[in-house]
N, C-alpha and C positions, 0 to 999 in steps of 0.2 A: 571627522566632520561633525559640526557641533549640530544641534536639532534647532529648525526652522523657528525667529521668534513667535512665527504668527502662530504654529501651532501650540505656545506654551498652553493656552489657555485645555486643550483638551491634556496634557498631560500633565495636569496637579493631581493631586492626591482625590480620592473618592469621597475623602468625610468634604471638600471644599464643596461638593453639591449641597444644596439646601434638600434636608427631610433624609441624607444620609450620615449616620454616626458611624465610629470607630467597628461597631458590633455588625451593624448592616451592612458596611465597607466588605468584613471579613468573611461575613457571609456570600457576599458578590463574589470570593473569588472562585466561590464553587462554579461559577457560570464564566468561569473565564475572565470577568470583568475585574479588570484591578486598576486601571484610569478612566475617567471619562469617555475618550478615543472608544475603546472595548465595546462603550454602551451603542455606540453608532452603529455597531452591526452586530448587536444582539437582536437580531429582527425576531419580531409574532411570526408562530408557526403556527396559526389559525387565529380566526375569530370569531365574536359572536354577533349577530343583527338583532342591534339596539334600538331600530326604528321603534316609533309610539305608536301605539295599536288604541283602538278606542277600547275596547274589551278584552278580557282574557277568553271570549267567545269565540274572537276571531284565528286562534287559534289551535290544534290539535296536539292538545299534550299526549306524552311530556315534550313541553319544545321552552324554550327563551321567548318572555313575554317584558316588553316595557310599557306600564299603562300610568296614566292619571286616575288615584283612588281617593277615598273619602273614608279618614277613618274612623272606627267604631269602634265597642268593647272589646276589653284588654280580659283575658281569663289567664291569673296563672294557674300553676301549675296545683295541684291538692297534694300530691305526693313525691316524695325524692326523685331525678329521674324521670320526670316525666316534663312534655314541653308546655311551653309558655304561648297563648295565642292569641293572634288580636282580628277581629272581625274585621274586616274592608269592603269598601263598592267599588265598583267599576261601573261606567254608565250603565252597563245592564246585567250585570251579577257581585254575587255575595261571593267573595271566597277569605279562607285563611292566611295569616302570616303566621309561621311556625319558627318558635327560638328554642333549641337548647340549652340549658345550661346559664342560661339569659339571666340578667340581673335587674328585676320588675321598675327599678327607679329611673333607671338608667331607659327600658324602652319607653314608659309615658313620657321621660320628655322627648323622648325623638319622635314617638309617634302619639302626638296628644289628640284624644278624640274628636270628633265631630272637625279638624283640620284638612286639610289637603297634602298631599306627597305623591311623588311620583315613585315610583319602585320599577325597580328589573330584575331579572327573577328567573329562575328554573321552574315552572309550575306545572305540575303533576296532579294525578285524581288519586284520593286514597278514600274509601267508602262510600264513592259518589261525590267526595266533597274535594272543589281544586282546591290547592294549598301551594304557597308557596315558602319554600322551606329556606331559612335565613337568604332573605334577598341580595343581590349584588352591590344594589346601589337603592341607597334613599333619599331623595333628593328634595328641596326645595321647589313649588312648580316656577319660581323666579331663575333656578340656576338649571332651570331640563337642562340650557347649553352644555353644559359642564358636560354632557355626556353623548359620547361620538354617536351617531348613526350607525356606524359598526365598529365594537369595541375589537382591538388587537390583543392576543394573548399571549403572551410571553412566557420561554422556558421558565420554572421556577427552581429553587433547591431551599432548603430547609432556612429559614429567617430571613429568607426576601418572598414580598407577597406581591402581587398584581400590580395592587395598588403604588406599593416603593418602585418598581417594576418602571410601571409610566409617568409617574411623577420624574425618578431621577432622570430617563430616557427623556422628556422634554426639556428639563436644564441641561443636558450636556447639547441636545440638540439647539438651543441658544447660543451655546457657546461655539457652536462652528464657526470657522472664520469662513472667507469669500476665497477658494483658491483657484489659480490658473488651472486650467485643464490636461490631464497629463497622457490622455486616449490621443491616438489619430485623430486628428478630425473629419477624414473624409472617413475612416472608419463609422467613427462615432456619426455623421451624417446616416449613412449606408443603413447604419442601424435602427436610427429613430433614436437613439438613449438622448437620455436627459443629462442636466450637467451634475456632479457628483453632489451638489449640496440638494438641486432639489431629487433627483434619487435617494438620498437618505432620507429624508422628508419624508417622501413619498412610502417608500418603503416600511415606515411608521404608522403612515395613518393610508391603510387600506380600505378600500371604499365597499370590498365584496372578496368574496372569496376568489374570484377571477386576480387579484393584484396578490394574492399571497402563492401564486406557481414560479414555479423558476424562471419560464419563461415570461413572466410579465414584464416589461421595459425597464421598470428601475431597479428589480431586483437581476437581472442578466447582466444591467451593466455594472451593479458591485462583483457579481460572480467575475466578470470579465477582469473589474482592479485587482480582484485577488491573485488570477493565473497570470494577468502581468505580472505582478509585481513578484510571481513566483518566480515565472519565467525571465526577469529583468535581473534576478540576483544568478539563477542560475547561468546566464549570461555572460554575467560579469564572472561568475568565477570562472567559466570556460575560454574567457577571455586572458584572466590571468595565469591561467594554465599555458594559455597559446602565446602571450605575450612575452615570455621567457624562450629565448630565441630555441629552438630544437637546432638539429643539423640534418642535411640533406641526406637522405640517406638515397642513392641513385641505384636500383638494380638494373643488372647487367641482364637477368634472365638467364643465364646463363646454368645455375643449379638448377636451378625450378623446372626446366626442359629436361635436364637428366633425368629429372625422378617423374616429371611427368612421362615421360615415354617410357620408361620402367614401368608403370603400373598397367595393372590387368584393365582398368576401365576409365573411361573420362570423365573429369571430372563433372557435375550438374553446371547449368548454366549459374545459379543462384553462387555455386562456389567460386568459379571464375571471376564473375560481377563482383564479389565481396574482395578477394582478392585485388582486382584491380581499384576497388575505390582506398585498400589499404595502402598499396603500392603508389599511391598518389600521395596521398595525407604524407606516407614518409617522403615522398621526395620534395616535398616542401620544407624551408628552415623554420617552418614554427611547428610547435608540438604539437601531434596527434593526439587526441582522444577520444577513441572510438571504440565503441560496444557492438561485439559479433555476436548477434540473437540468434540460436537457431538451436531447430526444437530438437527431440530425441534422436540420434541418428541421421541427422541432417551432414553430417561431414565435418565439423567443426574442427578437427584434430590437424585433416589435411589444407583448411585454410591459415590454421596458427602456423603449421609445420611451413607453408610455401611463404606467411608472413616474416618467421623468423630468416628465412633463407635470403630475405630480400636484407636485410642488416647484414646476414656472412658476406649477400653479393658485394656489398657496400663498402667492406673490409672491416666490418664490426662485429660486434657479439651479440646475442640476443637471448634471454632468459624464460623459463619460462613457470610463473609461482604455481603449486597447486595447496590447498588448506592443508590437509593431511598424507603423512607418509605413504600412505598405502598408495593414495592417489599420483602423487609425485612418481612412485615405482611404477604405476602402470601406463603414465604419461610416456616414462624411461621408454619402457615396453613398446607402446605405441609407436614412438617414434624413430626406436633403434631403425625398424629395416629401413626407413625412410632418409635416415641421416648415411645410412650403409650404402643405398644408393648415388648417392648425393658427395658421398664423400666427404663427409665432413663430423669433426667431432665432437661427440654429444658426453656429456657427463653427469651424473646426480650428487647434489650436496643438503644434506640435511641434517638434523640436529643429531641422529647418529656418528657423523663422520668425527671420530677425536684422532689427536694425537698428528703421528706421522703422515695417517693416510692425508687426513684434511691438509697440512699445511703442505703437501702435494701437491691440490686440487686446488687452494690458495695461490701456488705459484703458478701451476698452469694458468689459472682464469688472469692474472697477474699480464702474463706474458703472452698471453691472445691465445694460448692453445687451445684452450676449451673453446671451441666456437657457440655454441647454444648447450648451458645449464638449465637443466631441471633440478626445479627445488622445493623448500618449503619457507615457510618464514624466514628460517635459517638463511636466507640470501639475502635479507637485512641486516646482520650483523657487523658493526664495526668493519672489524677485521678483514669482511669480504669485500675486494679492491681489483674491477672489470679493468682489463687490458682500454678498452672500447666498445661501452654498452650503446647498443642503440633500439632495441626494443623489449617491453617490457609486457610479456603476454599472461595476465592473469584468469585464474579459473575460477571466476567467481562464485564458488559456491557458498562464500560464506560472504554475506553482501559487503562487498565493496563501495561503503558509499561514497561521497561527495569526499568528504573530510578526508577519507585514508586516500583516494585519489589525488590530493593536494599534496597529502604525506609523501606518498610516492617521489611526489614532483619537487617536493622540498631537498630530497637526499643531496640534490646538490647533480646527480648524474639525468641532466636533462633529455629523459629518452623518450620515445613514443609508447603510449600506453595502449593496451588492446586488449579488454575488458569481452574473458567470454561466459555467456552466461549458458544452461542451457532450461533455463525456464523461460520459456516463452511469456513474452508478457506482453498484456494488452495496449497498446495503442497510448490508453490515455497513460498507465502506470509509466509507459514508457517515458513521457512527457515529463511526466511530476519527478520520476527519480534519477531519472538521465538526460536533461535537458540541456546539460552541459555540454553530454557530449556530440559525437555523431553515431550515426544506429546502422550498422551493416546485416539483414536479414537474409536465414539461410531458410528458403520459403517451401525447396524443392528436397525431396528423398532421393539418393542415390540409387542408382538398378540396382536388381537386385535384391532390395530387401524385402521379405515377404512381410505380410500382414499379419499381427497376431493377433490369434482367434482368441474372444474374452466372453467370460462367460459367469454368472449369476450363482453361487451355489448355495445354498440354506446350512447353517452350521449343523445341521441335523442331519445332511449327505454326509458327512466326516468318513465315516467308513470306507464311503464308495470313495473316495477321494482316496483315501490313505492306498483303497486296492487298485484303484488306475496309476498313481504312483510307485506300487510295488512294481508291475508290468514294466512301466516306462524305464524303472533303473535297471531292469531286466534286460532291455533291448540296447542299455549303455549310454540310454541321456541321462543328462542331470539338470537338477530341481534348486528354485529356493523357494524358500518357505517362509514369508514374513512375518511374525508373531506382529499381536497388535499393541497401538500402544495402550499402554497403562496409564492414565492419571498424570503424566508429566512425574511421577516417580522411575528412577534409575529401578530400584532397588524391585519395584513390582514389575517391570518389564524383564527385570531379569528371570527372575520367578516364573513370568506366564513361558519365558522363551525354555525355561530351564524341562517345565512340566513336559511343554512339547517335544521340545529333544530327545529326553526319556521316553516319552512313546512310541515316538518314530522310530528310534532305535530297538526296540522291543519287538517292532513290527516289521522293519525294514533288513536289520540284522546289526552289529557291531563292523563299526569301522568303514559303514557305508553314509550312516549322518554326521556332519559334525558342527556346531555352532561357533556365533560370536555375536555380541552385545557391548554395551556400552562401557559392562563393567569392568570386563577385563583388560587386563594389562597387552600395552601396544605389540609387545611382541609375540606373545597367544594371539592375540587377533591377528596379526600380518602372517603366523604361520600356519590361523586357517583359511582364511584365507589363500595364502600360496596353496595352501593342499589343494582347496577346491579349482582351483586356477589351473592348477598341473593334472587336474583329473584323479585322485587318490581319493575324495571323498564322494558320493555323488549326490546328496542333499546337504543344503544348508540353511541351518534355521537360524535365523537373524533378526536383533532387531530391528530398525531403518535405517542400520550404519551403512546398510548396503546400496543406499538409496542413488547416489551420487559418482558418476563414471566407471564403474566396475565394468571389465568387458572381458565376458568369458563367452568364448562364442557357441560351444558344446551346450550351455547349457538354457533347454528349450520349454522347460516349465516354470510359471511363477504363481504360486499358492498366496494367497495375501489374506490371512483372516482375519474378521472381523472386518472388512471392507468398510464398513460404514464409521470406523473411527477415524478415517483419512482424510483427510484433504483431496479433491481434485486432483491437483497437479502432483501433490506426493505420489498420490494412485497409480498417472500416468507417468512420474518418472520412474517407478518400480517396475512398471510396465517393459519400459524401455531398456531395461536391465535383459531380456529376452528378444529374440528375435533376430540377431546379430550373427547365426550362421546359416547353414543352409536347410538346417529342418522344417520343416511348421509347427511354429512352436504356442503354448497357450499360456494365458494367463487367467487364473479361476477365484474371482471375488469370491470370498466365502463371505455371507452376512446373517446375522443374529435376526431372526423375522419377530414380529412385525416391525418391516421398516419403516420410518416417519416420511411423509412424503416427500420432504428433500434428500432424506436419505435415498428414497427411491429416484430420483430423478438423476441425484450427482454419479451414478450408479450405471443406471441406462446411458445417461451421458457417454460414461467410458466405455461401455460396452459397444454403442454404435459408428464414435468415429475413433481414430488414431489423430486426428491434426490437433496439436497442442495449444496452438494459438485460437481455436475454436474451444477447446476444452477452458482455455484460461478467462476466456470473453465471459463462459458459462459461469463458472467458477465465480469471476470478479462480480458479475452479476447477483449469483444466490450470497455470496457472503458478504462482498463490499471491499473496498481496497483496504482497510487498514489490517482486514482479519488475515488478508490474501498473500500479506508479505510480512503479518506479525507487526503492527506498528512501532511498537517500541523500540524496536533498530533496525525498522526498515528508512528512517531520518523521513519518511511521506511527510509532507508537509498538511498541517491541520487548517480545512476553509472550513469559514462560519457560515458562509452563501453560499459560495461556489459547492456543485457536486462534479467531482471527478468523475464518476462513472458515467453521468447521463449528459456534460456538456464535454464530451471530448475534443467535438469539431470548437467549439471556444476555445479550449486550452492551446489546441492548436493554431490557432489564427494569433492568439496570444503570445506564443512561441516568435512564433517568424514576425512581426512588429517588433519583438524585443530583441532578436537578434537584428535587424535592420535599424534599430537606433540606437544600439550599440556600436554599430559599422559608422555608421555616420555621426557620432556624439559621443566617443569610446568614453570623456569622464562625466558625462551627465552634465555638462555647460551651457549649453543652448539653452532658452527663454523654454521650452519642452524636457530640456533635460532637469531642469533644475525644477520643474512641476513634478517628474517622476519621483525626484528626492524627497517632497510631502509624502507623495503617495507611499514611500517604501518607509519611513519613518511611522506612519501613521500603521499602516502594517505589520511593525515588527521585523523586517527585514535586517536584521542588522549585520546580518553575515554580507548583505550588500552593502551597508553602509560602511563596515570595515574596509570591505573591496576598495570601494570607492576612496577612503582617506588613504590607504596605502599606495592605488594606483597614482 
C-alpha cells in the first residue's frame, strides 16, 4: 500500500524545514524526530508565563519575569571569568542583566543605551541586588508579539535548543494537510475532542498549565489516535491470524468427564468458565488465539490438560511447548496422572531424543499415536510431522510475542493457539501486548491451598535464619534458597550462589544442600534438580533459574536474599514456588537495611497480599510498563502522548472501536477506513500497513 499523496508533505527529509540543517536534523533524531510528522507530537512538557508585568516588583523571586526596560550602562567585566553587566529600569526599579562569557561588541548593539527592549527572564536577588542572568528572550517593544503569553517547553537533547525547538515545530505545523477524520464521531462527540489538526494546534500552543495534563481535550484525543492505531494493527494481525480458516475442533466431553470425576476436587468456577470459552473458540473454523492468565496456582495446568483433551475429543492431536527442558519434564510429570486417567497417550520430545529413540516418537506422532506431546522448541523442527495437530498450548515463559505468534501460524499446520502465561498482568499491559488476542482469566485459587506466611528479615538475622532452617530439615521439609542477583553478570551470580552453598553446607551438613545456576551444564542442573524433586537433597540454593513452574510440593520454605534486588512479580513468582502441599509453608524476604523507600514499599506490598494481579497493578505503577516487562523484547509499543498506565479505560474503549471496524471494514475501504490509513501511516504502523497490502 503506497503512503497517502497528501501526506508527502510531512514526510520529506528534516533539513527541507527552514532554520534546520543536515547537523540539526541529526541531532533531532535523539528526540525521536526524524520527519516532520514526528515534530507533530513532540508536544511541551511544561511551560513558562510570559505575560508582561509592569515591574520585576511585581513579582517574588526567583520566579519568570517579562518586562519593558530602559537601558543603561554596560560594565564589563575587569578580570578573566567574571560577568558582563548592563544596568536596566523597570517603571519602578533598577535591576541587573548578567552575561557570561559574553562578547562586549556583540551586547551594545543588542542592547544599546538609553534604548527600549523588552526581556524575559529568570530573575533572582543576589546581594540585595535582582539580576537577571542571560535573559530568554530580547525583544524589539515593536515585535513583544513575537512572544506567547505562555512559552511551551520542549524535551531537548544535545544540539537542538528551544528556540530550533519551535521554530521547526511551527513549519512542520504549516505543513499539515486538512484530513478526514478517522475517530467515531459519536465517540469523538461524547467526548468534546477537537478535530486532529486543531488538537495539534492546540496542543502546541498552551495557554496555561491546565492544557499541558493528559486529560486536557486536545491532548487525550492524540493519546486516544495513538491506542487506536495501536489497537487497529493489532487488529488486523489478529484478524490475519483468524482469517486463515482453523478447523472445527467439536468435543465430545467425553475424556474431560473421565478425568473430571477421577479427581479429588472440583474444579474453581474461574477454571470451568475458561475452559468453556476455550472449547468454543475451538469449535469454531477460524483460528483461536487466546491467552490463559492466571496468577500463581490458579490451576492453569488442569485447564491446558482439559483444553488439549478437547483436540484428542476431536480425533486430533494437541502439543504442548514449554521454554526449557526441565520445564517440559515437569509439564510430563504434571500431566502423566491426568493423561493416565484419561487414557490417552502422552509423550516427551526434546532436543535430547537422537538416534532410534526419536525416529520412534517421529513415527508415532506421524501416525496419530502420540495423542498430546510435550516438548521444547524441538517440536519445531523440520522433521517433526503431526498425524493431526489441532492445538497448540504454549508456556509462555519466555515472551511469546506478536511476531512468533504469526510464526506459529505460519508453519503451515493451522492449529489453535493457547498462550499461558502465569504473570499476571495488568489490565492496560494486557491491552498493548495481547490485543490481538482473546484473554481467558484464572481470577479464583483452588481449595485448599493455604496462604504463605511472608516475612521481613534484615540480612543481619542470617544466623537466626540459617538455625530455624537447621530445625526445619530436621523435622524433613525442604527449603530454597534464592541467592541474589548480581549485576546482570553470570559469572558473579555464580560466585555469590557458590559462597552460600558453602556455608550452608558447613552448617547444614554434606549432602543435605545442593545447588544450581545458570552456569552449569543442562544436565548438572536437571540432576539437581531431580535430586531435590525426589527428596535426596533437602535445600537448594539457586539462582532464579528456579523462578519459573517448578513444582515440588514437600518443599515449604523459601529464603530469597537480598529481597530488595527483585522485581515484584520475580518476588511473587519465587513465592509461588512454595505453598503447593499441605504444610504452612513461609517465604522470608532477607533485605540489606536501610531500605530506600520503594524498596520498602515493594516489600510490605508482598508481604501483605498474595493476589498477583494486585501485586502487578503495584508494580506497573512504582516502575512503569516498559521496566515491568523489560522493554527491549517485551515488542510494548512506544507513545509519545498517550500513558499506558494512567489512561487504561482509553486504550480500552480504543480496543473495542477497532475491533468493530475491522468487523465491519475488514480492508480499511470505507470513506472511515481509508482516514484510518493516514492515521496509521502518520504513526508508523507499518506492520499494519503490511497487513493491509497483503490482506
Amino acid at each position: 500500500m503506497s503512503r497517502p499523496e497528501i501526506l508527502f508533505p510531512l514526510f520529506a527529509g528534516l533539513e527541507t524545514l527552514e532554520g534546520v540543517g543536515p547537523k540539526t536534523a541529526k541531532a533531532f533524531a535523539g528526540l525521536g524526530v526524524e520527519k516532520p510528522k514526528d515534530l507533530l507530537l513532540l508536544l511541551p512538557h511544561s511551560g513558562v508565563d510570559r505575560a508582561r508585568r509592569t515591574s520585576v516588583r511585581d513579582v517574588v523571586p526567583p520566579a519568570t519575569v517579562t518586562v519593558e526596560v530602559t537601558i543603561g550602562t554596560h560594565f564589563a567585566p575587569r578580570a578573566k571569568g567574571r560577568p558582563y553587566r548592563v544596568m536596566v529600569n523597570d517603571s519602578a526599579l533598577e535591576f541587573q542583566l548578567v552575561f557570561f562569557h559574553a562578547r562586549g561588541d556583540y551586547l551594545q548593539k543588542l542592547l544599546p543605551t538609553g534604548q527600549k527592549r523588552i526581556v524575559s527572564g529568570r530573575v533572582e536577588v543576589f546581594d540585595g541586588v535582582a539580576q537577571m542572568v542571560h535573559p530568554d528572550h530580547i525583544l524589539l517593544p515593536e515585535d513583544a508579539d513575537e512572544l506567547p503569553l505562555f512559552e511551551p517547553i520542549y524535551p531537548l537533547v544535545a544540539g537542538v535548543t528551544q528556540k530550533i525547538v519551535a521554530k521547526a515545530v511551527a513549519v512542520a505545523l504549516a505543513r499539515m494537510p486538512d484530513l478526514p477524520e478517522w475517530i467515531d464521531l459519536g465517540q469523538k462527540a461524547k467526548e468534546g475532542w477537537p478535530d486532529w489538526s486543531a488538537a495539534v494546534h492546540s496542543a502546541h500552543a498552551p495557554s496555561s498549565n491546565a492544557d499541558l495534563v493528559a486529560t486536557a481535550s486536545a491532548r487525550e484525543r492524540l493519546a486516544y489516535d495513538e491506542f487506536f492505531a495501536h489497537q487497529v494493527t493489532l487488529s488486523l494481525a489478529r484478524a490475519s491470524l483468524r482469517k486463515v480458516k482453523g478447523r472445527a475442533s467439536l468435543a465430545t466431553g467425553r475424556l474431560q468427564e473421565t478425568v473430571l470425576a477421577a479427581l479429588p476436587y472440583q474444579p474453581t468456577g474461574a477454571q470451568a468458565r475458561a475452559v468453556r470459552e476455550i472449547a468454543e473458540d475451538m469449535a469454531t473454523p477460524l483460528r483461536m488465539s487466546r491467552l490463559l492468565q492466571g496468577d500463581v496456582g490458579s490451576g492453569k495446568t488442569l485447564v491446558a490438560f482439559l483444553a488439549l483433551l478437547v483436540a484428542v475429543e476431536a480425533g486430533g492431536q494437541g502439543v504442548m511447548m514449554a521454554p526449557t527442558e526441565i520445564l517440559a519434564r515437569q509439564h510430563l510429570a504434571g500431566l502423566a496422572e491426568l493423561a493416565a486417567l484419561a487414557g490417552v497417550r502422552l509423550d516427551l520430545l526434546t532436543g535430547r531424543d537422537k538416534g532410534a529413540e526419536r525416529a520412534r516418537k517421529l513415527e508415532d506422532l506421524a501416525q496419530g499415536r502420540i495423542q498430546i506431546l510435550v516438548g521444547t522448541h524441538a517440536v519445531f523442527q523440520k522433521d517433526v510431522i503431526f498425524h493431526d495437530l489441532r492445538l497448540a498450548v504454549v508456556d509462555e515463559q519466555h515472551r511469546f510475542g506478536v511476531a512468533q505468534r504469526m510464526e506459529l501460524g505460519a508453519k503451515g499446520q493451522w492449529v489453535d493457539v493457547l498462550v499461558m502465561t502465569a504473570t499476571p498482568i495488568p489490565r492496560s499491559l494486557a491491552l498493548a501486548s495481547y490485543g490481538d488476542m482473546d484473554i481467558s482469566v484464572l481470577d479464583e485459587k483452588p481449595p485448599g491451598r493455604k496462604p504463605v506466611q511472608t516475612a521481613l528479615v534484615p540480612t543481619g538475622r542470617m544466623d537466626e535464619v540459617v538455625e530455624k532452617l537447621r530445625q526445619a530439615v530436621a523435622e524433613g521439609r525442604q527449603a530454597y534458597w534464592v541467592c541474589p542477583l548480581v549485576e546482570d553478570s553470570e559469572v558473579l551470580d555464580y560466585a555469590s550462589a557458590e559462597a552460600r552453598f558453602q556455608h550452608l553446607r558447613a552448617t547444614l551438613g554434606e549432602g543435605i544442600v545442593a545447588m544450581v545456576h545458570g552456569q552449569m551444564p543442562a544436565a548438572e542442573k536437571d540432576a539437581a534438580m531431580a535430586g531435590f524433586i525426589a527428596g535426596h537433597s533437602a535445600v537448594l540454593v539457586a539462582t532464579t533459574v528456579i523462578e519459573v513452574g517448578v513444582n515440588v510440593p514437600n518443599a515449604s520454605i523459601m529464603v530469597i536474599e537480598r529481597a530488595e534486588t527483585f522485581g515484584l512479580a520475580q518476588l511473587h513468582q519465587l513465592r509461588g514456588r512454595v505453598g503447593r502441599g499441605s504444610a504452612q509453608s513461609t517465604c522470608l524476604l532477607m533485605y540489606q537495611s536501610p531500605l530506600s523507600e520503594t524498596g520498602e514499599r515493594r516489600l510490605k506490598v508482598l508481604r501483605d497480599t498474595e493476589d498477583g494481579f494486585r501485586i502487578a497493578e503495584e508494580d506497573l505503577a512504582m516502575r512503569g510498563a516498559g521496566d515491568l516487562i523489560g522493554t527491549a523484547q517485551s515488542g510494548l509499543p512506544r507513545f509519545r502522548v498517550a500513558d499506558m498506565e494512567r489512561q487504561t479505560a482509553l486504550m480500552a474503549v480504543a480496543q473495542s472501536d477497532a475491533r468493530k471496524l475491522l468487523h465491519d471494514d475488514p480492508d480499511l475501504s470505507s470513506p472511515r477506513g481509508q482516514a484510518v490509513r493516514n492515521l496509521l501511516w502518520l504513526l508508523d504502523q507499518d506492520r499494519a500497513i503490511r497487513l493491509i497490502s497483503v490482506g
